[in-house]
C-alpha positions in Angstrom: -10.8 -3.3 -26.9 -9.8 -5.8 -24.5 -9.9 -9.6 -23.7 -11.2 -10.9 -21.0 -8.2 -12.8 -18.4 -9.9 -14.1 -15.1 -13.2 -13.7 -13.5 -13.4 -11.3 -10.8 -12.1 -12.0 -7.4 -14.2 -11.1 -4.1 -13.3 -7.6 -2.7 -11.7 -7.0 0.2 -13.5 -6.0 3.3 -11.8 -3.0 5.0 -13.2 -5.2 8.5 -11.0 -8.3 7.2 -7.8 -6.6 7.1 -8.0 -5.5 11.3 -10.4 -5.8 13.6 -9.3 -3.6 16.3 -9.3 -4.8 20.1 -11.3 -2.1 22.0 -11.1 -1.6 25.8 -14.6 -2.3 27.9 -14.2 1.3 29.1 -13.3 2.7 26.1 -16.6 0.9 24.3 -18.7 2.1 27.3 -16.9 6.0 26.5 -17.9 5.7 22.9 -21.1 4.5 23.4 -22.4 6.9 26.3 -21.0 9.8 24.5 -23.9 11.9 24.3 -23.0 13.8 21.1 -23.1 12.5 17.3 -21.2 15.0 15.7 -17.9 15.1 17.2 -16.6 18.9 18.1 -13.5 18.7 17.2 -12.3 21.5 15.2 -14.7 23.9 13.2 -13.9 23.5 9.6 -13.2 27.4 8.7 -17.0 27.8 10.2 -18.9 28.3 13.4 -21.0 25.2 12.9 -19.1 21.9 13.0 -22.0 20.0 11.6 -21.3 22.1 8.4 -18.2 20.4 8.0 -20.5 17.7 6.3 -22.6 19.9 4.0 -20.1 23.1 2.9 -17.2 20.8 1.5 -17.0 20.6 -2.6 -18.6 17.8 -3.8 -15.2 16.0 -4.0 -14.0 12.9 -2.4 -10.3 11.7 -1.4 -9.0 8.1 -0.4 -6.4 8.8 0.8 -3.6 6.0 2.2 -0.7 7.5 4.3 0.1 8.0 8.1 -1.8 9.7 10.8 -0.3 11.5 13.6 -1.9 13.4 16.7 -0.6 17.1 16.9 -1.8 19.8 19.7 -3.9 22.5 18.5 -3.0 24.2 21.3 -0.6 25.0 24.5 -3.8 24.7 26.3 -4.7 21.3 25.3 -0.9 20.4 24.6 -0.9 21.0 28.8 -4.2 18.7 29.5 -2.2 15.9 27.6 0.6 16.3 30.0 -1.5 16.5 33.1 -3.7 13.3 31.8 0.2 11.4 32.3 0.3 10.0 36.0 2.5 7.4 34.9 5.7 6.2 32.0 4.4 4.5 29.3 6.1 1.3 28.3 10.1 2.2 27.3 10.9 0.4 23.7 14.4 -0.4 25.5 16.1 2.1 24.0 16.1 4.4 26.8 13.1 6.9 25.4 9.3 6.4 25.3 8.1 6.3 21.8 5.4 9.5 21.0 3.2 7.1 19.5 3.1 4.6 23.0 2.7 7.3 25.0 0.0 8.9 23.6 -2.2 5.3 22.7 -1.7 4.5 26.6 -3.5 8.1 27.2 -5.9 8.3 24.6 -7.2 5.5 24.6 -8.1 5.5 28.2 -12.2 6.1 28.2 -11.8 9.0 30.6 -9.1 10.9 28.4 -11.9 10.6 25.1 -12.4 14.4 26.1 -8.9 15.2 25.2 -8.7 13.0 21.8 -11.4 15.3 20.9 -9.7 18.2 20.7 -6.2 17.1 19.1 -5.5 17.6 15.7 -5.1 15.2 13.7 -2.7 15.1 10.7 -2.9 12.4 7.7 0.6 12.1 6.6 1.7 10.4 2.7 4.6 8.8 1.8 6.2 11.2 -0.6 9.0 8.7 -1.5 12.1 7.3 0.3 13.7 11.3 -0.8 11.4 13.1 1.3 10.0 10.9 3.5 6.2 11.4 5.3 4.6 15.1 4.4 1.3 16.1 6.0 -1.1 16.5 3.6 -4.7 17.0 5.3 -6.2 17.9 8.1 -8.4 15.0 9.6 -12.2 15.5 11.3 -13.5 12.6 12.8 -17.5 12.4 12.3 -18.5 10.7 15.1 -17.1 9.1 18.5 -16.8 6.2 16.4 -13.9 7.1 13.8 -12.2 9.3 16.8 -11.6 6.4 18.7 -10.6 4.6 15.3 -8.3 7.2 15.0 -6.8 6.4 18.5 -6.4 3.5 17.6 -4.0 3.9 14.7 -1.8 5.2 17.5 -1.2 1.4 18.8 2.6 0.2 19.1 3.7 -2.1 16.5 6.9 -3.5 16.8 8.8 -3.6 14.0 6.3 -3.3 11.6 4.9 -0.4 9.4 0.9 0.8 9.6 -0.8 2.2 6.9 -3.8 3.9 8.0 -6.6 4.3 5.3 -9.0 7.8 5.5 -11.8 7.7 2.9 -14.3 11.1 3.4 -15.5 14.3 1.6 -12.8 16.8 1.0 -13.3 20.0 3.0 -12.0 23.7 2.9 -8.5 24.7 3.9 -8.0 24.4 7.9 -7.8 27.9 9.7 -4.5 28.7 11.9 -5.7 28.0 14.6 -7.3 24.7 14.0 -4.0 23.0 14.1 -1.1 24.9 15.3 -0.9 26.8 12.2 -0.9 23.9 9.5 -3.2 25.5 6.7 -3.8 21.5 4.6 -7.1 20.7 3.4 -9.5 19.3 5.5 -11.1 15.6 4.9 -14.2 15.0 6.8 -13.5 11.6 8.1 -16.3 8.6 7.2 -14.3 5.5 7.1 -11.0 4.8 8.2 -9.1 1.9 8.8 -5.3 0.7 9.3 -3.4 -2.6 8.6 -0.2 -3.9 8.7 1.8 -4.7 5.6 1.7 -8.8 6.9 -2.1 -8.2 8.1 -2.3 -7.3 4.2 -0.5 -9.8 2.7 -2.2 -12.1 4.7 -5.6 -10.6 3.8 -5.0 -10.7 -0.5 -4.1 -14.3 -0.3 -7.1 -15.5 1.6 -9.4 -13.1 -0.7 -8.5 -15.3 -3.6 -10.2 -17.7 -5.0 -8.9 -20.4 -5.4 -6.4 -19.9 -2.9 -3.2 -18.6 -3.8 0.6 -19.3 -3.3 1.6 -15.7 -4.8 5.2 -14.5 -3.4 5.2 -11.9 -0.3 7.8 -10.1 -2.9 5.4 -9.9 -5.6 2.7 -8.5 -3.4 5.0 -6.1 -1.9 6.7 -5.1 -5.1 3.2 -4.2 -6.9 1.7 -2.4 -3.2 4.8 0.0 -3.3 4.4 0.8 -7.2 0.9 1.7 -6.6 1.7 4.1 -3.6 4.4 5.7 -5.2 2.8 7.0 -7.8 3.8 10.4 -8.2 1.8 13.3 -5.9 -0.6 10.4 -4.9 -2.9 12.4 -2.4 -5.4 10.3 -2.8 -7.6 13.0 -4.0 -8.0 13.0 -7.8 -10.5 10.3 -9.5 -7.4 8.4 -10.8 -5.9 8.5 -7.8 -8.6 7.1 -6.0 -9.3 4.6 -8.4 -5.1 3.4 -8.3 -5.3 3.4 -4.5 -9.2 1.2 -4.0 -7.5 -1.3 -6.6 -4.0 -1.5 -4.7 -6.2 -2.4 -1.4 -9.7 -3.9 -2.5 -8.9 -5.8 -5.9 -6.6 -8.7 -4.8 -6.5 -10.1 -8.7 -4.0 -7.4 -9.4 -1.5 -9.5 -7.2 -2.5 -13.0 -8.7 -1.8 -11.1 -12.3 1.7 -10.1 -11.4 2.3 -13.3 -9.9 1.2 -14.6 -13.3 2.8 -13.0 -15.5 6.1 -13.2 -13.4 5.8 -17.4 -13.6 6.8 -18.4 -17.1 4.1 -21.7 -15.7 1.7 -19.5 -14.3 -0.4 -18.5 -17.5 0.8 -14.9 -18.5 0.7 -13.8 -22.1 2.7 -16.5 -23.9 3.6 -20.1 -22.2 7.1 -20.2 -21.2 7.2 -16.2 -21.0 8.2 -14.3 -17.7 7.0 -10.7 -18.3 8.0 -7.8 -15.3 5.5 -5.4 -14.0 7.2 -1.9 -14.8 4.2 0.7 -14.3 0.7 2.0 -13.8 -1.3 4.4 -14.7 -5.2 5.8 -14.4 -7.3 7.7 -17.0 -10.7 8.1 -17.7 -12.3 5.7 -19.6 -12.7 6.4 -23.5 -16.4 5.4 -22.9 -18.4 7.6 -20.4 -22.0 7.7 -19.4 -23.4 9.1 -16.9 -21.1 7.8 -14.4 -17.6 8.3 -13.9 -15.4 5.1 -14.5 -11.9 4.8 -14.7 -9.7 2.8 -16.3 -6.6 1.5 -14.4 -3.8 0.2 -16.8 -0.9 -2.0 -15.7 2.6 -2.2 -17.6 4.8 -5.1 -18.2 7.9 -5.9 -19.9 9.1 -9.3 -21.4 12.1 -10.2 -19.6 13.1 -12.3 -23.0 12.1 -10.0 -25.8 11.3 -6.5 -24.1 7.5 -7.1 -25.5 5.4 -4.6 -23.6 1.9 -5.6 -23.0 -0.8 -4.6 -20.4 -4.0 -5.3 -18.7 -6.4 -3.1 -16.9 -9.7 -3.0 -14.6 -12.3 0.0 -14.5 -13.3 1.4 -11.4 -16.5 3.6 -10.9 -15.4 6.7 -9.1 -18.5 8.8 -9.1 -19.3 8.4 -5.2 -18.1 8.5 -1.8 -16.6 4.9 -1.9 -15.3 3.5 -5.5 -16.0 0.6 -6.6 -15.2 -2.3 -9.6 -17.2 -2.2 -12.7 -14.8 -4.3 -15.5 -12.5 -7.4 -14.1 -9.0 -7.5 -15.5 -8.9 -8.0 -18.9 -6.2 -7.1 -21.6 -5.6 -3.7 -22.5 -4.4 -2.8 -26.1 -3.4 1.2 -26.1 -5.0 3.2 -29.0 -2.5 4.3 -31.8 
């Protein structure tokens, strides 16, 4: 059973959080580029358009890292011979990998080489371990290649999440990326962000506008990512990680609860958030909805209480079907 909190907030357009600045050329590249299905790497088959229509009928939204790798010696060489001058030095004597291959890449003449790089979606597999590759990504079109560039931009001093939502395909051959057997996601959206460009973005999604703290934001963001093995690629997963970066409520709830003024469970009460977790909902029809429960603590009386939302995960692209409400866990 549950009581209803707030209303529901507007969702978060992936096209509010960046709008990337494209190069003239680099537009004109895209635009001209005679193909629609970009031939990038095969997908285990002979047919790269297959890549859309032979993959499970599974999904993944998926928030990590992406970095270029060469397939090849052969195309590793074309990179190198594409370099005619240094890329801009960070002032610490080297070139950073990520500078010098935006200012090649994204050149409108060097689209033919972007083509045929692998690229590598990386997740944060906690501050222990670090970034681990974890798929294989396929661009379908000109148009999320040269998104993919993109991600490549230099940001100083700041960290980019990049976001890869697509259909889930089979296990990349050998010699699709250097060796690296990962799944393969068939790329249909993608978009990255900066942790201020997000911050940013969840406070001007609310309505009415909020004064939440930077901490609380970041606090409940990292929670959500760190949730153990989060690939991005089970419903619960998916449904943690299009809440974390489309449902800017969660943020206003911890902020909330958090503010003994700010209208949590009991006036005068702070209560901490101390976990999530996803499961299907005890009431299923036809689609599949999942419920996402958050945990908090009393910070006077160690009360634990909790809210949740329900996500509908049956497609391509979840999205909210219950606003935040309170949870009350079955005996």
């Amino acid at each position: 059973m549950s009581e209803h909190i707030n209303s529901v907030q507007s969702e978060v357009s992936p096209a509010e959080i960046r709008e990337p600045q494209v190069a003239p050329e680099t537009q004109r590249a895209v635009a001209t580029a005679a193909p629609t299905q970009v031939a990038v790497q095969d997908c285990g088959t002979n047919d790269v358009a297959a890549c859309a229509t032979n993959v499970p009928a599974s999904y993944v939204y998926a928030i990590g890292r992406l970095r270029p790798a060469f397939p090849s010696a052969s195309v590793e060489q074309e990179f190198y011979q594409a370099v005619t001058r240094p890329a801009q030095s960070d002032g610490a004597g080297h070139v950073p990998d990520d500078a010098l291959a935006y200012s090649i890449l994204s050149l409108g003449q060097n689209l033919y080489i972007a083509r045929e790089i692998c690229w590598v979606l990386q997740i944060d597999g906690a501050d222990q371990v670090g970034f681990v590759d974890a798929y294989v990504v396929l661009p379908r079109t000109y148009v999320e290649l040269y998104d993919m560039v993109l991600t490549l931009e230099p940001i100083s001093g700041q960290k980019r999440y990049d976001v890869i939502i697509g259909p889930r395909g089979p296990i990349a051959t050998p010699e699709m990326c250097a060796g690296l057997q990962l799944p393969t996601i068939l790329c249909n959206q993608i978009y990255s962000f900066t942790f201020d460009q997000f911050v940013q973005q969840m406070l001007n999604a609310l309505n009415p506008p909020s004064n939440i703290s930077r901490d609380v934001i970041s606090s409940m963001f990292k929670e959500m990512l760190n949730v153990a093995d989060n690939a991005g690629e089970t419903d619960e997963h998916r449904a943690i990680n299009y809440v974390a970066l489309r449902y800017p409520q969660v943020y206003r709830m911890a902020d909330d609860m958090l503010n003994v003024n700010g209208g949590g469970v009991r006036p005068g009460e702070s209560y901490t958030f101390t976990g999530i977790e996803a499961k299907p909902a005890s009431v299923q029809g036809v689609r599949k909805i999942v419920d996402v429960i958050f945990r908090y603590r009393s910070r006077s009386t160690g009360e634990i209480v909790y809210s949740f939302c329900g996500v509908d995960v049956t497609g391509q692209f979840p999205f909210l079907v219950r606003p935040m409400s309170r949870y009350y866990p079955h005996p």
